[in-house]
C-alpha positions, 0 to 999 in steps of 0.5 A: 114641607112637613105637616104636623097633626099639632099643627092641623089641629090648631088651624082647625081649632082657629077656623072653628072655635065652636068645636073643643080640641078633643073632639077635633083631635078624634076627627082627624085621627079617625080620617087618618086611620081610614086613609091608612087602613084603605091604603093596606087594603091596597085600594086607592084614596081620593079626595076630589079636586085635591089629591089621591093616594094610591099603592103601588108594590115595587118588586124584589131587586138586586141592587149595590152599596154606592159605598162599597159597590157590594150587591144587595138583595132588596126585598117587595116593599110597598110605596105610596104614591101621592098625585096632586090634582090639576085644580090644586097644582094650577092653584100652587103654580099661578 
């Protein structure tokens, strides 16, 4: 499932309706351009008892086209890896 800032606003607008939209909408862009800028740096993000967000680099391969079977050179590229915490995982589960 997919989460959309649109969406997260409106539940955060909902649960606190002293706060104005715009002020909420600032908020979560300045958290998601910390996360993103923290992942860059290739240092890892936790949010305790939630879930951590860390990079990791996949190195250089050859792999092939499952349609032509013709050999491909693929490049390091960095993924981000995304582990849910027990505590949220027991939640979801029970």
């Amino acid at each position: 499932m997919a989460i959309v800032k649109s969406k997260i606003l409106d539940q955060l607008s909902n649960n606190w309706p002293n706060f104005q939209k715009k002020d909420l909408s600032k908020f979560i862009e300045i958290i998601l351009y910390q996360i993103e800028n923290t992942l860059n740096k290739n240092e890892r993000v936790e949010l305790r008892d939630v879930f951590t967000l860390e990079t990791k680099i996949q190195k250089a391969r050859i792999s092939r086209n499952p349609k032509t079977n013709e050999k491909v050179d693929v490049s390091e590229k960095k993924l981000v890896r995304f582990k849910m915490s027990k505590k949220w995982f027991n939640l979801l589960n029970d």
